[in-house]
VOGU-3710 file (C-alpha; in Angstrom, 3 decimals, decimal comma):
1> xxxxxxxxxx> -5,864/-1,743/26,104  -2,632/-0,224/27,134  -3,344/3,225/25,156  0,355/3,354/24,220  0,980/2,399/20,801  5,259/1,549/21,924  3,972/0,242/24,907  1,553/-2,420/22,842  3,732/-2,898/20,754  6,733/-4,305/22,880
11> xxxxxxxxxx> 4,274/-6,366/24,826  3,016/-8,185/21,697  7,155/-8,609/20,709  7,566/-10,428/24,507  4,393/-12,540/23,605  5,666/-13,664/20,606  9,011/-14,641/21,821  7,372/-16,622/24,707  5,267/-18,064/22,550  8,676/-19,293/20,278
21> xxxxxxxxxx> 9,966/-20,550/23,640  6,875/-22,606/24,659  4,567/-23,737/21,768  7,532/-26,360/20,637  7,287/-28,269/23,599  3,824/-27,739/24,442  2,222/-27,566/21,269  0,483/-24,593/19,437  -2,855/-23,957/21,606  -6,650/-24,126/20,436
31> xxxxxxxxxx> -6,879/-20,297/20,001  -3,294/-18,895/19,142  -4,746/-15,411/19,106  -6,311/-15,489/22,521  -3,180/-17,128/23,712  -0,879/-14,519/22,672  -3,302/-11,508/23,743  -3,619/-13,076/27,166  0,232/-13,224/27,730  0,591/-9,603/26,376
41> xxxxxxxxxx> -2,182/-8,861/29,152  -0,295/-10,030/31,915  3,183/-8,885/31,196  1,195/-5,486/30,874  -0,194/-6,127/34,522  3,285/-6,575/35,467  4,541/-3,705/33,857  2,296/-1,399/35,513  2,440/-2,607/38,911  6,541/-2,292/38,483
51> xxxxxxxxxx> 6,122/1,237/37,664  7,061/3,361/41,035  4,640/6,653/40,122  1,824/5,096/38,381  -0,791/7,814/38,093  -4,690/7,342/38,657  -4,887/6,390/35,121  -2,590/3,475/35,138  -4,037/2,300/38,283  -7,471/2,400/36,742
61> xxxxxxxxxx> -6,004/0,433/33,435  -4,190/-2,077/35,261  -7,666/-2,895/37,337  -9,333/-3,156/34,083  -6,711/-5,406/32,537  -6,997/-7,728/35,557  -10,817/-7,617/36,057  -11,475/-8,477/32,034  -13,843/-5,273/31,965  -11,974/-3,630/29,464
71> xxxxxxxxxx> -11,886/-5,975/26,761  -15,998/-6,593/26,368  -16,293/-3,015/26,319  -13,882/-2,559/23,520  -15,835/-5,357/21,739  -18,835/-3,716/22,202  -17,704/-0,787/20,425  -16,082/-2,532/17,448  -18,928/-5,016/16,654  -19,726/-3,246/12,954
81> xxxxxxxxxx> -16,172/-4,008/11,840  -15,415/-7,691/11,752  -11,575/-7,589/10,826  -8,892/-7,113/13,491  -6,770/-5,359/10,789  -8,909/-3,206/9,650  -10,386/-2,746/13,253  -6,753/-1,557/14,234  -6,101/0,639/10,950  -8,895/3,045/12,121
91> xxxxxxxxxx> -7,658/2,968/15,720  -4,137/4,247/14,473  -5,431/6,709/11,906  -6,310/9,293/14,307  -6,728/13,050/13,225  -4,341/14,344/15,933  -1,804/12,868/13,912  -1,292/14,660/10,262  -2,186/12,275/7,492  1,491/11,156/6,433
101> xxxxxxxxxx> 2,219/10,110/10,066  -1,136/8,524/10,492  -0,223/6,123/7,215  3,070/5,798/7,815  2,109/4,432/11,529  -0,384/2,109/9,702  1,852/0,523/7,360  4,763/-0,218/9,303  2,813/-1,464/13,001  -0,433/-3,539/10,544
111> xxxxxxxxxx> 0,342/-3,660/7,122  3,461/-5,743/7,254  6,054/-3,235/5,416  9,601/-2,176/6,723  10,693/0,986/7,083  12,563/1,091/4,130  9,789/-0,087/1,769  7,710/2,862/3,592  10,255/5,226/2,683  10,584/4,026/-1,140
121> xxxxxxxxxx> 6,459/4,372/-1,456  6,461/8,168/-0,288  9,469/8,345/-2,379  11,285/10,505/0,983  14,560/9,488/2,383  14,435/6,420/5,067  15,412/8,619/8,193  12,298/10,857/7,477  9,833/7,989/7,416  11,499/6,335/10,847
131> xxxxxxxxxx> 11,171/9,965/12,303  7,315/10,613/11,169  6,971/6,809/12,880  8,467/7,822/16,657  6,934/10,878/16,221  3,807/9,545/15,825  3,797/7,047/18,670  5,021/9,785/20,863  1,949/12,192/19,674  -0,349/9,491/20,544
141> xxxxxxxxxx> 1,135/8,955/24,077  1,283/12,146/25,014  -2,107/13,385/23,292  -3,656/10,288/25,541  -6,012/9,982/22,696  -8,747/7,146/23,491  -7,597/3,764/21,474  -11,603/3,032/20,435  -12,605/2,717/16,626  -14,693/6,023/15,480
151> xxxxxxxxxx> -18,513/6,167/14,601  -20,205/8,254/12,295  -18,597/11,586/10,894  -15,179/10,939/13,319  -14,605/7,359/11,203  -15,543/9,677/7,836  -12,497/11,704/9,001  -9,906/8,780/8,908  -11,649/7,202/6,244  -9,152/8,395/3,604
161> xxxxxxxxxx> -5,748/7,446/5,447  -7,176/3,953/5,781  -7,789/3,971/1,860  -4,232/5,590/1,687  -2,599/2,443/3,646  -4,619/-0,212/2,036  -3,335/1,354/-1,539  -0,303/1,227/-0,496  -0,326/-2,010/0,740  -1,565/-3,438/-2,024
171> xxxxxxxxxx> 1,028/-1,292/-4,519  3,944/-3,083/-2,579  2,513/-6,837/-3,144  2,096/-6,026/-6,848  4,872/-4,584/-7,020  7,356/-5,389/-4,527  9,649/-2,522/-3,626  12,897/-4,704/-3,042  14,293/-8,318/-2,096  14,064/-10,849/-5,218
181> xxxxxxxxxx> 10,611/-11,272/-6,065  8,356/-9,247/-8,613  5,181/-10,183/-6,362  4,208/-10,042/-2,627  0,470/-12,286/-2,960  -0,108/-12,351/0,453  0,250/-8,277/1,046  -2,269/-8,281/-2,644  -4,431/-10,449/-0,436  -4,847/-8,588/3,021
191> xxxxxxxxxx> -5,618/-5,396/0,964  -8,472/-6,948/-1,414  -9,843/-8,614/1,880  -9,420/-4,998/3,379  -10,898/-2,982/0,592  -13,887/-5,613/0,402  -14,779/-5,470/3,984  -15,021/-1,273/3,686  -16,547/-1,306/0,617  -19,666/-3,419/3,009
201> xxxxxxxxxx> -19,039/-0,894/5,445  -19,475/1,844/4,029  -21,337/1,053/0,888  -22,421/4,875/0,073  -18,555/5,749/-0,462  -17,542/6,069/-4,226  -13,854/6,255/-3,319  -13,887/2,914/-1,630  -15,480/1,016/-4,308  -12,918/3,113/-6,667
211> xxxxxxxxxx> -10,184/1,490/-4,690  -11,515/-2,107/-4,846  -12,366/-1,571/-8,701  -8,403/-0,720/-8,847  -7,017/-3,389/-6,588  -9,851/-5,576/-8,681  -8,587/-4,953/-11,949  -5,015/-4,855/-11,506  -4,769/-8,402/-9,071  -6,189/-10,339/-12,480
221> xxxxxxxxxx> -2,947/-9,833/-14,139  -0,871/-11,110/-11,323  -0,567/-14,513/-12,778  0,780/-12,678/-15,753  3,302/-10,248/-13,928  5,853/-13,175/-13,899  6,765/-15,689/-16,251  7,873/-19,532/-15,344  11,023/-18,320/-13,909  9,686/-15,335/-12,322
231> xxxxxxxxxx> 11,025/-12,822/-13,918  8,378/-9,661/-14,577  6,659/-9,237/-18,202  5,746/-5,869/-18,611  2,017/-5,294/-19,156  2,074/-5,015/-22,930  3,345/-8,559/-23,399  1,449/-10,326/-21,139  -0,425/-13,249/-22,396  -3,740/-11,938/-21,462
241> xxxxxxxxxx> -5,345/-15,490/-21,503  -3,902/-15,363/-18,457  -5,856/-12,663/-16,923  -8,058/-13,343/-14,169  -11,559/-12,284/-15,963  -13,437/-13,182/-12,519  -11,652/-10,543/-10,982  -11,851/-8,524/-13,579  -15,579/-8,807/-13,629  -15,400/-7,690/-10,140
251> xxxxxxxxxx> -13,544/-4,463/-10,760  -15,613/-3,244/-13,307  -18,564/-3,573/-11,102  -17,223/-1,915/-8,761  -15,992/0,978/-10,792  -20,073/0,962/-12,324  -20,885/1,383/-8,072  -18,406/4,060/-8,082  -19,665/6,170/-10,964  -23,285/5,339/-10,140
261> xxxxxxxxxx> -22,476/7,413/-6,632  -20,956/10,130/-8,662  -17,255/9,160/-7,435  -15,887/8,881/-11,106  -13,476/11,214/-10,928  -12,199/10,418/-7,472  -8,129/9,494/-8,059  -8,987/5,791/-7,255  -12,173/5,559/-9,555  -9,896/7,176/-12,452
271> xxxxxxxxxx> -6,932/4,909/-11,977  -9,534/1,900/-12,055  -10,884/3,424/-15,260  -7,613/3,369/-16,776  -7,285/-0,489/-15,360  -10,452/-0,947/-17,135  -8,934/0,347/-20,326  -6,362/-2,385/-20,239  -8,862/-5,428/-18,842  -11,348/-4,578/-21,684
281> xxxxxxxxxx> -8,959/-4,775/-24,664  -8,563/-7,673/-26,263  -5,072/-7,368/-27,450  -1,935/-4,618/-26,569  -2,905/-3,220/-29,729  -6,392/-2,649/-29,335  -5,648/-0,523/-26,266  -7,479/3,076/-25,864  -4,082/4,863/-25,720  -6,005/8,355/-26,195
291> xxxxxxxxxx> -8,693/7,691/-23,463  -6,071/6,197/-21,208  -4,047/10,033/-21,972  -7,080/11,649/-21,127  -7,765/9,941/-17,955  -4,431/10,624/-16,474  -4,839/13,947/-17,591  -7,585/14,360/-15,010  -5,596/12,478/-12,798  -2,710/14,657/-12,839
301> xxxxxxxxxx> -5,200/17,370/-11,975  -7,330/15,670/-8,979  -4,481/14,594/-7,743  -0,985/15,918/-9,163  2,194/14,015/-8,350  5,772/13,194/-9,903  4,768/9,552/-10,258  1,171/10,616/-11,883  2,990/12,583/-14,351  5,543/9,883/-14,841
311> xxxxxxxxxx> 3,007/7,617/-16,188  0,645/10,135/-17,988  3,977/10,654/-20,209  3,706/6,680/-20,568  0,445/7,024/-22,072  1,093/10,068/-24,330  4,140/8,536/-25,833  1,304/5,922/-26,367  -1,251/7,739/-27,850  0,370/10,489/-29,521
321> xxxxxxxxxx> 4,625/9,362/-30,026  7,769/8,947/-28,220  8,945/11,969/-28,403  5,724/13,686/-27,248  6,018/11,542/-23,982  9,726/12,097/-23,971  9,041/15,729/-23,491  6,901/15,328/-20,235  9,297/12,991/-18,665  12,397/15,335/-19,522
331> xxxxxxxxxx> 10,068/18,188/-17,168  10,675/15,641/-14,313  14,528/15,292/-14,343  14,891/17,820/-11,764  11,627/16,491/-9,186  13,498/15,886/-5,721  11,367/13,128/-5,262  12,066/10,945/-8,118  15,958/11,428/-7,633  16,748/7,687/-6,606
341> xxxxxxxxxx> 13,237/6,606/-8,389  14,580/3,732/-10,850  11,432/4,128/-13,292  11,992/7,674/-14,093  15,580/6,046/-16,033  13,801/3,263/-17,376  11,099/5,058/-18,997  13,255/7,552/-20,462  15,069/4,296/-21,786  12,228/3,004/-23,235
351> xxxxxxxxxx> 11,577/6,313/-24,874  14,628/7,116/-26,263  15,333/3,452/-27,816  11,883/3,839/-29,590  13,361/7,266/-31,291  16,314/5,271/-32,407  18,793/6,844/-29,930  20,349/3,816/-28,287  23,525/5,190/-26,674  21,206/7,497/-24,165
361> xxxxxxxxxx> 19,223/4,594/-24,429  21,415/2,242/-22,998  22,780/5,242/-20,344  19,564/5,210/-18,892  18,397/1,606/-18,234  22,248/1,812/-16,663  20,952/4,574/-14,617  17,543/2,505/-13,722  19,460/-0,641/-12,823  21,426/0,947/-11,037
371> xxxxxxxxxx> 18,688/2,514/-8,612  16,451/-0,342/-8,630  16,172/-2,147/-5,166  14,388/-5,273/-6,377  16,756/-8,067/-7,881  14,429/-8,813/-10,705  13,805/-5,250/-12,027  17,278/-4,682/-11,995  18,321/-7,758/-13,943  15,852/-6,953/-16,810
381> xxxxxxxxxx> 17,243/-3,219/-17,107  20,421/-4,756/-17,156  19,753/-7,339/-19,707  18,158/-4,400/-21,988  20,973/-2,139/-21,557  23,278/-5,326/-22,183  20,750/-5,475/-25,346  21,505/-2,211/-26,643  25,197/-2,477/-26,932  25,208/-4,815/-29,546
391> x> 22,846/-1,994/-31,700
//
């Protein structure tokens, strides 16, 4: 309403704070959400009337605050799209931003992650990400781009930065990034609900059913991922009676939609195919090492990446021996971008105990703990590295 992404978002801060002050006293109101966007609109009436040189466009904003006449016609234009977050993720993925700034924006102002978290997912130093963020905001402002939700070929073109953020969403509630717990459910949540509504919305678009057939497929493990104290259990001793075979169900027909469009070799349609691998063997050791290898080989080359090649020399050392994987990993010592990255350590680790050689072994889940930011990753590299002394 305001067309000011800082400007929103300080107003929504004030609501919330009045709302802290009053809704103890007075009781939480019928319709929170209406409550707290009418108290944002009139601080933002106040605002502009404060404002000394308000210019013709401010003048006409503040009219349309006041009258109500903005707000149906911003309804009008939104009525295919019946989430507020998701609403708000195409509003904020705008092409006159470049695509890192447009998901960095999206993340940190709707998809609940800090700035730090942000920064660890893009594997780039904090500062960077907190720059892209003001920069962003301030490209917005001064661009006075229109704060409406695109139609036709214009939402195509922000179509993949929303994927992007809703990935990366989800990667941070499966995975949580820091603090002391292995999973995030509610961030896993928001991005299925996310990546089901698109996948309705634009049913024609392999990549998004790709995306849900990943998010599908890896969720049904989450009750898994931790055991009763919740500590993480890596994937190959997970009691797979524990899998969630509804969802799994789900991902797999959703990958099927994907490949039926002739998206199966889209980077979210292959990682789902490699989820499938693990959701369709029975046991650990009835896994499809060598088609897993070959998928992220045409992963690495759709869409190349330290991490991608991290993980493809997972699944070689897999397929094909330790020391084969070993040899891909050792390429990525000197990758910038996996400098602080704790896994890059831990997989050597795992590599290097598995050829016998337990001093650099034990070094490197050192190495991993040492990086790690969340407190349960870091106690279970510890705990192996404490495991390896005694060899």
């Amino acid at each position: 309403m305001v067309r000011d992404v800082s400007v929103a978002e300080d107003l929504a801060q004030d609501a919330f704070v009045t709302a802290l002050a009053q809704w103890p006293s007075e009781g939480i109101p019928r319709n929170p959400g209406a409550w707290l966007t009418t108290t944002a609109k009139r601080r933002a009436i106040d605002l502009l009337r404060r404002q000394k040189n308000l210019d013709r466009k401010h003048e006409t904003i503040a009219h349309e605050l006041e009258s109500g006449a903005a707000t149906p016609e911003l309804d009008s234009a939104l009525e295919d799209i019946d989430d507020d977050l998701l609403r708000l993720m195409f509003i904020a993925c705008h092409p006159v931003l470049t695509a890192q700034a447009r998901v960095a924006l999206t993340l940190r102002l709707l998809g609940g992650l800090t700035t730090p978290e942000i920064a660890r997912a893009f594997l780039v130093p904090e500062p960077t990400i907190a720059q892209r963020i003001v920069r962003a905001k301030r490209t917005l402002s001064e661009a006075r781009v229109p704060f409406e939700v695109p139609a036709g070929p214009d939402r195509m073109q922000r179509l993949a930065s929303v994927l992007e953020a809703i990935y990366l969403i989800f990667n941070e509630g499966y995975a949580a990034s820091a603090g002391d717990d292995v999973l995030r459910p509610q961030l896993v949540e928001d991005a299925l609900r996310l990546g089901r509504i698109l996948a309705r919305l634009v049913p024609d678009e392999p990549e998004v059913h790709g995306l849900v057939a990943l998010m599908e497929i890896q969720a049904s493990r989450m009750r898994a991922r931790v055991d009763a104290n919740g500590d993480p259990v890596l994937l190959l001793d997970q009691d797979r009676g524990r899998w969630n075979h509804l969802l799994i169900r789900r991902g797999l027909d959703a990958l099927e939609r994907a490949q039926r469009l002739g998206g199966g070799f889209g980077p979210y349609a292959l990682q789902a195919a490699i989820g499938a691998c693990h959701a369709r063997a029975a046991t650990a050791a009835h896994t499809d090492w060598e088609r897993i290898a070959a998928l992220y080989d045409a992963l690495a080359e759709t869409q190349p990446s330290p991490v991608v090649e991290l993980n493809r020399a997972v699944a070689v050392a897999m397929a094909f021996g330790p020391q084969n994987g070993l040899d891909i990993a050792d390429t990525l010592l000197n990758e910038p971008a996996l400098k602080a990255y704790h896994l890059l350590p831990s997989v050597r680790a795992d590599l290097l105990e598995k050829l016998g050689r337990f001093t650099e072994a034990r070094a490197e889940y050192e190495r991993a703990a040492s990086l790690a930011s969340n407190t349960r990753d870091r106690q279970l590299l510890a705990s192996r590295a404490a495991r390896l002394s005694l060899c």
